[in-house]
C-alpha positions as CSV (number, residue, x, y, z in Angstrom):
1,X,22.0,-61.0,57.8
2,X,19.9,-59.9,54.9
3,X,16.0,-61.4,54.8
4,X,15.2,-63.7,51.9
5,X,12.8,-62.6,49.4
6,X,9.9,-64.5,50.9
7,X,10.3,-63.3,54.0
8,X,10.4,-59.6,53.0
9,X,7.0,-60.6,51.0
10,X,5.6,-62.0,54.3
11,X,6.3,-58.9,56.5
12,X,5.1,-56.6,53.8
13,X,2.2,-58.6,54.1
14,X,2.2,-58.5,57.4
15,X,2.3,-54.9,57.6
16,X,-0.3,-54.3,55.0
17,X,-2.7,-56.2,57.3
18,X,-2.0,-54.4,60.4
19,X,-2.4,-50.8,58.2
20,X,-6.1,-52.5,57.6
21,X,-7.1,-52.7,60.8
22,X,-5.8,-49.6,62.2
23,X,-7.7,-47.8,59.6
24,X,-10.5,-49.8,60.6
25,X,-10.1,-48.5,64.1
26,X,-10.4,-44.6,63.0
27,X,-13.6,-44.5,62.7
28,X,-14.2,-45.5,66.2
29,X,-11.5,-43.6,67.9
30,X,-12.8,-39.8,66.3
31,X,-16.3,-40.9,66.9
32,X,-17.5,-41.2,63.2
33,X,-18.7,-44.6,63.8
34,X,-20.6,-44.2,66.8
35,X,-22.2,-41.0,64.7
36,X,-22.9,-43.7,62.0
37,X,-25.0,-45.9,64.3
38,X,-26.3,-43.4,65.9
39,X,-28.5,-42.1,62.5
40,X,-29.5,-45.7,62.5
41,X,-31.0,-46.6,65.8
42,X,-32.9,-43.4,65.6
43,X,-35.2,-45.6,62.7
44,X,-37.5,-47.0,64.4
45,X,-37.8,-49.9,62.3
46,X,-39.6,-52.3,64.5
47,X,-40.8,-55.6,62.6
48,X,-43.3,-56.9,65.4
49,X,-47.1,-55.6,64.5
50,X,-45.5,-53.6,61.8
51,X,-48.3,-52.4,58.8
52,X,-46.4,-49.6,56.6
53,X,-43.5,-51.9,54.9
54,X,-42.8,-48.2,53.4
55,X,-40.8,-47.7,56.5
56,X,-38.7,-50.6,55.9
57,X,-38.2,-49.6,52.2
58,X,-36.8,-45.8,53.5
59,X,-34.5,-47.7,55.4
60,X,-33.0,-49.7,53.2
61,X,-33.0,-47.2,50.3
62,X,-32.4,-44.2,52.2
63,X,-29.7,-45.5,54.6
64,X,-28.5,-48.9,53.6
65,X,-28.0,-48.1,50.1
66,X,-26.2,-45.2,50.1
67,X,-23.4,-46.9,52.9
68,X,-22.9,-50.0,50.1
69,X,-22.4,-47.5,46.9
70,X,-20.0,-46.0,48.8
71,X,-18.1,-49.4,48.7
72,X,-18.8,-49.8,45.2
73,X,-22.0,-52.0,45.6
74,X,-24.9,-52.2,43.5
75,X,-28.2,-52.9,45.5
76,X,-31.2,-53.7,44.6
77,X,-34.6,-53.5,46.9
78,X,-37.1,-56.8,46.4
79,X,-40.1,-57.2,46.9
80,X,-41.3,-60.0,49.6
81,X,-42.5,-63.0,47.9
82,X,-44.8,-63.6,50.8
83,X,-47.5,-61.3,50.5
84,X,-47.7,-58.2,52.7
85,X,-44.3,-59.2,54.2
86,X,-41.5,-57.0,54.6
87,X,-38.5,-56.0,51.8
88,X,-35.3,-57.3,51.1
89,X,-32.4,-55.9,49.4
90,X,-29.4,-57.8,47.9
91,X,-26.3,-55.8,47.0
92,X,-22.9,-57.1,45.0
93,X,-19.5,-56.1,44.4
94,X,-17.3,-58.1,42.0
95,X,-13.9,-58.0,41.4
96,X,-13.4,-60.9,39.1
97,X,-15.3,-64.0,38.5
98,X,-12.7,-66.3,39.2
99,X,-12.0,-65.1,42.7
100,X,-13.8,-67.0,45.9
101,X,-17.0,-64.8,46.5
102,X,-18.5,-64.3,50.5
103,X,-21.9,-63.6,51.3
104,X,-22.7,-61.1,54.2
105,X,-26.6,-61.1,56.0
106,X,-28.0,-58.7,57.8
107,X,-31.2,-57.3,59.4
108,X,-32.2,-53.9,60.0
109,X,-35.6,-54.9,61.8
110,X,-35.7,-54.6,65.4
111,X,-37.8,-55.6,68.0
112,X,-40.5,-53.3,69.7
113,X,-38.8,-50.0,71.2
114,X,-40.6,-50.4,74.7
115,X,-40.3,-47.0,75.2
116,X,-41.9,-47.1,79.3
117,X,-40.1,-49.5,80.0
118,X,-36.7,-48.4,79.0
119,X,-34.6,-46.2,82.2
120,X,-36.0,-43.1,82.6
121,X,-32.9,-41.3,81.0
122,X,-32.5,-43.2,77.9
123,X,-34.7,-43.4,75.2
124,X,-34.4,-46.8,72.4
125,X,-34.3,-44.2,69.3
126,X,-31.2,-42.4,70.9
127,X,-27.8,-43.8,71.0
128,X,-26.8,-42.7,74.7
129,X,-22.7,-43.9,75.5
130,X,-22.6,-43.9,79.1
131,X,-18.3,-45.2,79.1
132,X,-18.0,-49.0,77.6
133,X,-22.1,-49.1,77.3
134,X,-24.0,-47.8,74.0
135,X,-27.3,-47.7,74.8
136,X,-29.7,-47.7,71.9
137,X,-32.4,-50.3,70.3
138,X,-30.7,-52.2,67.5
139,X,-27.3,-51.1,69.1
140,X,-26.7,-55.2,69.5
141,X,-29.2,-56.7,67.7
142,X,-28.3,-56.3,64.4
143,X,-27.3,-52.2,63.4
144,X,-24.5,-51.9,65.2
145,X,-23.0,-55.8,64.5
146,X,-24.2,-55.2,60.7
147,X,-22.0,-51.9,60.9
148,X,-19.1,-53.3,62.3
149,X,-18.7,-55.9,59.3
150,X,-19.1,-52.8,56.7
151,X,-16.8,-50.5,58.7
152,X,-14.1,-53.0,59.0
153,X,-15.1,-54.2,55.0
154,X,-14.9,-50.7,54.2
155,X,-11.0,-50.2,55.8
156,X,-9.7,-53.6,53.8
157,X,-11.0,-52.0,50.5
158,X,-9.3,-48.7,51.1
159,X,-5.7,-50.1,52.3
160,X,-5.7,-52.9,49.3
161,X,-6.3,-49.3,47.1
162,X,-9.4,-49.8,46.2
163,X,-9.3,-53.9,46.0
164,X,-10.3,-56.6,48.1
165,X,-9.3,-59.4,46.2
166,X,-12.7,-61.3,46.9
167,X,-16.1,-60.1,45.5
168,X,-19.2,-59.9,48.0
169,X,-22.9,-60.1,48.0
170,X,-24.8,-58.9,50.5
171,X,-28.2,-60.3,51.6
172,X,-30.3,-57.9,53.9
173,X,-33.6,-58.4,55.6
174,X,-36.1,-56.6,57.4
175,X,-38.4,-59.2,58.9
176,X,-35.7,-61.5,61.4
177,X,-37.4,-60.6,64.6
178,X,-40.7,-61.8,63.5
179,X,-39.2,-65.4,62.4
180,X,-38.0,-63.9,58.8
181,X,-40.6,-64.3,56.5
182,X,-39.9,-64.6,52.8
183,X,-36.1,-65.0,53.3
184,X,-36.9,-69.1,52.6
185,X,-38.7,-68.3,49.6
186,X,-36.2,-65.2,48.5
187,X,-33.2,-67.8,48.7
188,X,-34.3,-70.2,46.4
189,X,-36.2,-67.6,44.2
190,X,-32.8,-65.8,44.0
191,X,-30.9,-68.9,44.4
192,X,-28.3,-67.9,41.2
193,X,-27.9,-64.3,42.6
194,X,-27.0,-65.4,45.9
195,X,-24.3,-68.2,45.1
196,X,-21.3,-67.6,47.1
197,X,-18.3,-69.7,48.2
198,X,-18.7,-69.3,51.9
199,X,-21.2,-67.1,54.4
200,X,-19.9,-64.9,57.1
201,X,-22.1,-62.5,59.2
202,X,-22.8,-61.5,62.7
203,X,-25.7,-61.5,65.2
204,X,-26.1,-63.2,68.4
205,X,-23.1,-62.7,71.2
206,X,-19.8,-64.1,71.7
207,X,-20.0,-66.4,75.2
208,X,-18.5,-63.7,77.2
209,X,-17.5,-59.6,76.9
210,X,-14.0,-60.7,77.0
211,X,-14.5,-63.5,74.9
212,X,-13.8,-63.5,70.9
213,X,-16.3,-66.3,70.0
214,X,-17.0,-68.2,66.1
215,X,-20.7,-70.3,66.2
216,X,-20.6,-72.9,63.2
217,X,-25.0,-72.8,63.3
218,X,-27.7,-72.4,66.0
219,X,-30.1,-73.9,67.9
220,X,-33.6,-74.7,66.1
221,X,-36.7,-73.7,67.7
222,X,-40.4,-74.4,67.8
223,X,-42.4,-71.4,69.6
224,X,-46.1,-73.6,70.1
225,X,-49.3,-72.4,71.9
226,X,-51.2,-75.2,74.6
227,X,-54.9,-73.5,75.0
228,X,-57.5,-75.5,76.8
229,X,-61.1,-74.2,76.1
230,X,-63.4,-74.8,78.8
231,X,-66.6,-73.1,78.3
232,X,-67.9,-69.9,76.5
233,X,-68.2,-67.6,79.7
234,X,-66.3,-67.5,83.3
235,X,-68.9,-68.7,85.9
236,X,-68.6,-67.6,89.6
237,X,-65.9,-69.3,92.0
238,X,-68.4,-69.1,94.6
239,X,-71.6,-70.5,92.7
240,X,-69.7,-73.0,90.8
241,X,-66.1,-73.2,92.4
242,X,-65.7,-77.6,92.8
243,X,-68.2,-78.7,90.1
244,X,-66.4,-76.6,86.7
245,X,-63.1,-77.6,85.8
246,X,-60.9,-74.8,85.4
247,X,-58.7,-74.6,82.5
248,X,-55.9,-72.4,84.7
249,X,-55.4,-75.0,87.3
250,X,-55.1,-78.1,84.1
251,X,-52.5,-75.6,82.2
252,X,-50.4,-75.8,85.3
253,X,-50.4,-79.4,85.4
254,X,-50.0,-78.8,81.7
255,X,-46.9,-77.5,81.8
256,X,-45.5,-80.2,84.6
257,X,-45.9,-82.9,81.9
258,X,-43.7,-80.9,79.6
259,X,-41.1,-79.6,82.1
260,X,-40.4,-81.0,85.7
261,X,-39.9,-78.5,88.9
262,X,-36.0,-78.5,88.3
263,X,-36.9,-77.7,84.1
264,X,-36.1,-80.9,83.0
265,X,-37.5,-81.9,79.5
266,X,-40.1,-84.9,80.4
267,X,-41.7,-85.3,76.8
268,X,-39.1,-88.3,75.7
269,X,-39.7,-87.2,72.1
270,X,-38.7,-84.0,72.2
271,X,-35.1,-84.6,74.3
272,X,-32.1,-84.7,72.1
273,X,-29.7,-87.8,71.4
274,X,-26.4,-87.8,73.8
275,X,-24.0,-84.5,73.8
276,X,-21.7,-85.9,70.6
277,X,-18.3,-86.0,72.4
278,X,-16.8,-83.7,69.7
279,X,-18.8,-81.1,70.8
280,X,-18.7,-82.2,74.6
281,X,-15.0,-81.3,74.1
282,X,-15.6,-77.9,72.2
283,X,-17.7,-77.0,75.0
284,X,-15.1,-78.6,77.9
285,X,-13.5,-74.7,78.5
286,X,-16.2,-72.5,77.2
287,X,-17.4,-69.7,80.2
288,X,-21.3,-69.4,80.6
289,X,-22.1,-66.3,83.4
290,X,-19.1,-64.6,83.7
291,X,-19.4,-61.2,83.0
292,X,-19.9,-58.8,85.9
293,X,-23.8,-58.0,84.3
294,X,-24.6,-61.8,83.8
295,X,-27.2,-63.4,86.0
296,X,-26.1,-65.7,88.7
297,X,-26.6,-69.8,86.8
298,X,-29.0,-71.7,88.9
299,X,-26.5,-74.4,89.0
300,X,-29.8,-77.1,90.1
301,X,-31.7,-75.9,87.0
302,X,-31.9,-77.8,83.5
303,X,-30.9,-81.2,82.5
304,X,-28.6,-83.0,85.3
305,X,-25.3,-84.0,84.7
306,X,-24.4,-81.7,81.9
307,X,-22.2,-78.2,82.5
308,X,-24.1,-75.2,81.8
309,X,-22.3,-74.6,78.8
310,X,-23.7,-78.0,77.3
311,X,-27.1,-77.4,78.4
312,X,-27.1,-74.1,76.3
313,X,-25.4,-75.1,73.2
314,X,-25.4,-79.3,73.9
315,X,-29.1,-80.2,74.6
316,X,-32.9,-78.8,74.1
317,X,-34.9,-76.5,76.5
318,X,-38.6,-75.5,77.1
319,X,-39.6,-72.7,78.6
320,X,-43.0,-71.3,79.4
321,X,-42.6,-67.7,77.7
322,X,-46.5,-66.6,78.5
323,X,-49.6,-67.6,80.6
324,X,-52.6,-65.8,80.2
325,X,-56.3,-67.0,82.0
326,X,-57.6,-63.7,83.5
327,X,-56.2,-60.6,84.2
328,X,-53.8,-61.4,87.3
329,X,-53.5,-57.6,87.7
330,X,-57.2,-57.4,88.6
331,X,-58.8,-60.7,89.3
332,X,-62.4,-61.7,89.6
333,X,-64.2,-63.9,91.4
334,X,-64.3,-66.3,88.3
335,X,-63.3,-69.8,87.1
336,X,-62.0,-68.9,83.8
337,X,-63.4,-70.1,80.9
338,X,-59.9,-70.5,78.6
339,X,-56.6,-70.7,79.9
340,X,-53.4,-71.0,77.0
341,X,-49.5,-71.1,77.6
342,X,-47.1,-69.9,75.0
343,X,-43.8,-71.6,75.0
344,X,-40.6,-72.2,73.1
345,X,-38.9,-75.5,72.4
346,X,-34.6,-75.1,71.8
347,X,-33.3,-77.4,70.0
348,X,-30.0,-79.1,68.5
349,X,-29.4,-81.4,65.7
350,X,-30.7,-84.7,66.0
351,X,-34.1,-83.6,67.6
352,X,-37.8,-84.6,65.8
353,X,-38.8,-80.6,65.9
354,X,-40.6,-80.9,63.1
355,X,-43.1,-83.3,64.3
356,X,-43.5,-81.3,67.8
357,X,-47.3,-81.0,67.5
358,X,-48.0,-84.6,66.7
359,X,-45.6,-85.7,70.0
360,X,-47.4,-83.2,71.8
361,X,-50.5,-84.3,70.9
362,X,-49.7,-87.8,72.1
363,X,-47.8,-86.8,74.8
364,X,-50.4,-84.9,76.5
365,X,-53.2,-87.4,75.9
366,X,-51.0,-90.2,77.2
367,X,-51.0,-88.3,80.5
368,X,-55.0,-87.9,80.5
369,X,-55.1,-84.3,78.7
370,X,-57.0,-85.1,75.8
371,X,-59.1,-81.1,75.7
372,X,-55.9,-79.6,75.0
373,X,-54.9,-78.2,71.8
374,X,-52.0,-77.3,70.2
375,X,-50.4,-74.7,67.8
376,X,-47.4,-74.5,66.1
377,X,-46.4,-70.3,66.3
378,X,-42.7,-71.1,64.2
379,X,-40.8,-73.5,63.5
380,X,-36.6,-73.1,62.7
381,X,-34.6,-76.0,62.1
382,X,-31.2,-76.3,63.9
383,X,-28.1,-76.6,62.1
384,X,-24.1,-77.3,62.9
385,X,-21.5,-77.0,61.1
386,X,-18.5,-79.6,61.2
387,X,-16.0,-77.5,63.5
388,X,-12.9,-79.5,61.3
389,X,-14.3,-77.6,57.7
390,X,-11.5,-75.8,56.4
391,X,-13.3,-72.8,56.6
392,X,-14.0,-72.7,60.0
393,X,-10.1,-73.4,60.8
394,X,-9.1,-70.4,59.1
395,X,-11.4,-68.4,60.3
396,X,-10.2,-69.5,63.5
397,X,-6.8,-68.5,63.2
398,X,-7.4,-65.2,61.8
399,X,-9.7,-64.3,64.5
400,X,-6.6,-65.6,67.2
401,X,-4.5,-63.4,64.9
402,X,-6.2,-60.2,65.1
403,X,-7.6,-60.2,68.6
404,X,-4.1,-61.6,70.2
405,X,-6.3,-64.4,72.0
406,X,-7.9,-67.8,71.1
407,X,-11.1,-67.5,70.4
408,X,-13.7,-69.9,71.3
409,X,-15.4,-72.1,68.8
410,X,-19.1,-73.2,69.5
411,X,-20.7,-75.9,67.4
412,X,-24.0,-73.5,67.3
413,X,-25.6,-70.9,68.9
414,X,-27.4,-71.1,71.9
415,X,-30.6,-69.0,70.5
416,X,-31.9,-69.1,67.1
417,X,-31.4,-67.8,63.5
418,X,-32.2,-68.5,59.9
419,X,-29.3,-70.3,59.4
420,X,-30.8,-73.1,57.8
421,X,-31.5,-70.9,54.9
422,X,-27.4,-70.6,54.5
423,X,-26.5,-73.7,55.3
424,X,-29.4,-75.9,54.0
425,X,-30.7,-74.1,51.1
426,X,-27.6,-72.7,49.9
427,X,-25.1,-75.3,51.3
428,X,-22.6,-73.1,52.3
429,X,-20.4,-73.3,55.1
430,X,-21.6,-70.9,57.7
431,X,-19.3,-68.7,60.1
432,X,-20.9,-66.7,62.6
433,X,-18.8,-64.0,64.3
434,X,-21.0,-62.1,67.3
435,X,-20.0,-58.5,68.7
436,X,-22.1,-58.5,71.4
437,X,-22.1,-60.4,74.8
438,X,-24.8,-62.6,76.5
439,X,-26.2,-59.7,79.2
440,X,-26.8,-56.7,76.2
441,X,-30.5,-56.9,76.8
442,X,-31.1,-57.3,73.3
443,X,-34.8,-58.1,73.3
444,X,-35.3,-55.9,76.7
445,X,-35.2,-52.5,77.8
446,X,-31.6,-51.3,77.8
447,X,-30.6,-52.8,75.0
448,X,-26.8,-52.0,74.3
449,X,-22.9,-52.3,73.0
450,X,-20.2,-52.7,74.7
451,X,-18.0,-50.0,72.8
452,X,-14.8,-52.1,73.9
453,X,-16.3,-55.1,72.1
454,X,-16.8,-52.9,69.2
455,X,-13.1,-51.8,68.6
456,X,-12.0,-54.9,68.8
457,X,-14.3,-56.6,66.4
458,X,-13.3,-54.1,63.8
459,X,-10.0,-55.0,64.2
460,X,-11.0,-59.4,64.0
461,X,-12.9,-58.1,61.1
462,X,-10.6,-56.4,59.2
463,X,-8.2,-59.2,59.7
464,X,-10.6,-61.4,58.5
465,X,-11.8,-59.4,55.0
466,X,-7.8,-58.4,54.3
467,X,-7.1,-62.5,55.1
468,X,-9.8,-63.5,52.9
469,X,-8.7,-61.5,50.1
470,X,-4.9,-61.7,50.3
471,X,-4.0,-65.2,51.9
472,X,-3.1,-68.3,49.8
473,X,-4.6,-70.3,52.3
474,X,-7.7,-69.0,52.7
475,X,-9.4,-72.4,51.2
476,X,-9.7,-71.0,47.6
């Protein structure tokens, strides 16, 4: 029986996607794009303490640029508008005005190499593949993702000869892993430039290896300092040990009127509202801890009577990142004169982050610690996007499409990312796609891809430019 006219057009289609993302998948099979990442994890473009932004311009000049012309983008390299801040660059490639345009972020900053601390074989400027594992820094956290999206981009312009059928701007930073600076002040600066229909990137990690995961937003987060200043000098234990008070032993009791033993947020103002039940039931199946890398889940830890998967992406956390009163590596016989804790406050949507010094403040005095003080380090606000928005249902299904599994949907991310510059600022719908996995030691020694997560993101990916670009549906 001969096919209908429509249905010939639908496997045509059909095919033509699946020609996309096996052309996507060359480069990985002959090894060209593990080559490509290689030549960028060997820039050491560390943001933290960084003073020659000249490095950052090379790299986005001398190997950013050159990968988008190649794809027929125009980029441009601007300057911070926060002053002695590091560079963006915002690229474009139209196709016709009328078509529904995507913008893609980026960062090519990383965090400090680590060198020492790194196994004694590897090195975080070379990428070393030891079978599924690509060790390198910036492997996961953002080159490699950030490469991923342009390979697969790359394959979906070539099979549609030389057309997309969407146009694309690109937004690229080189200041995330020191809390973005400027990219606030760039979006509305550049407001015009950046206008887009929808905004699709990657960064962070799906919930699992096996996992093909979409996050809708992320977590907010305050990092604040609690110092108490005793005195100008430490004064001998012995002379003077039961009559000074020391500023070590009030930080510990500090911290117990933020946290209690079990990690249990005790400041009421800075614990969320309920779990919403729409995302209690997004987060009903999702898997926390089961990859064979991933840390055991101290099941008694955190807020009671949540699953772990709610008290990562349903509720607030604060941990204790730093303490520092002496030097516990060689003690003296001191009271310490100054003690200080650095910690970091998680949050979700609903939660008075913005007024965490002031419930601090009152907090901590309520409880009979008036001396202490407290600094706000950064401050991101959290953001969601509603999981029923068009946008994130088709994204759904072409993910399912391409990777042969459902994928799972989280309302945000359990870390934190700029995304209220997307969202809130340029109020578009936001669709995170991670390819990396919870235990990739992103911010660690060790840092690394898992090379079969990588092959099969470029294929999602693929799926997801040629769907874009050559679906009806694709909420034009």
């Amino acid at each position: 029986m001969s096919c209908s006219r429509s249905e010939n057009d639908m496997d045509s289609a059909a095919l033509m996607r699946d020609a996309a993302i096996r052309r996507a998948l060359e480069p990985f099979d002959d090894g060209s794009f593990s080559a490509l990442l290689r030549r960028h994890v060997a820039c050491k473009t560390e943001s933290p303490g960084i003073a020659d932004r000249e490095l950052m311009r090379d790299y986005l000049t001398q190997q950013i640029t050159p990968l988008l012309s190649r794809l027929g983008f125009s980029s441009s390299v601007f300057e911070n508008p926060l002053q002695d801040a590091n560079p963006f660059l915002i690229a474009q490639r139209s196709e016709d005005p009328g078509l529904p345009t995507v913008l893609i972020y980026g960062h090519g900053d990383v965090v400090r190499g680590d060198d020492a601390l790194w196994r004694s074989d590897l090195s975080p400027w070379a990428l070393t593949i030891e079978g599924d594992h690509w060790y390198g820094r910036g492997s996961a956290d953002n080159k490699g993702q950030f490469l991923v999206n342009l390979t697969a981009l790359e394959a979906a312009i070539a099979e549609g000869g030389g057309r997309l059928g969407f146009n694309v701007k690109i937004l690229f930073e080189t200041g995330e892993e020191i809390g973005s600076p400027g990219l606030r002040e760039i979006a509305i600066a550049q407001r015009e430039l950046l206008k887009a229909d929808v905004f699709i990137a990657s960064d962070g990690n799906r919930v699992s290896a096996s996992n093909p995961t979409l996050f809708l937003g992320s977590r907010g987060e305050v990092e604040f300092e609690i110092a108490l200043n005793a005195r100008s000098r430490p004064y001998h234990s012995g002379n003077w040990g039961g009559v000074l008070s020391n500023p070590a032993t009030i930080l510990a009791h500090v911290i117990t009127k933020l946290v209690d033993e079990r990690g249990r947020i005790v400041v009421e103002g800075l614990r969320p509202p309920s779990v919403p039940e729409h995302v209690r039931a997004l987060l009903a199946e999702v898997p926390i801890g089961e990859d064979d890398d991933a840390p055991s889940i101290d099941d008694d830890w955190g807020e009671p009577g949540l699953t772990p998967a709610e008290r990562i992406f349903g509720w607030n956390t604060i941990e204790t990142l730093a303490l520092k009163a002496a030097d516990a590596d060689a003690p003296g016989s001191a009271i310490p004169a100054r003690a200080k804790a650095i910690c970091q406050l998680r949050f979700v949507v609903g939660t008075k982050a913005s007024e965490a010094k002031e419930i601090l403040l009152e907090h901590l005095a309520q409880n009979g610690f008036h001396s202490a003080e407290v600094t706000i380090r950064s401050y991101t606000p959290a953001t969601r996007l509603d999981p029923h928005n068009p946008w994130a249902l088709w994204a759904m299904n072409s993910i399912e499409r391409s990777a042969r599994k459902v994928p799972t949907l989280l309302p945000n991310l359990g870390g934190t990312l700029p995304n209220y510059v997307f969202s809130e600022l340029l109020e578009l719908p936001t669709l995170w796609i991670p390819h990396s996995y919870p235990a990739c030691a992103q911010h660690g020694p060790n840092e690394h891809l898992l090379a079969s997560v990588v092959r099969e993101s470029l294929a999602i990916m693929a799926g997801l430019w040629w769907d874009l670009g050559h679906f009806e549906d694709a909420t034009r």
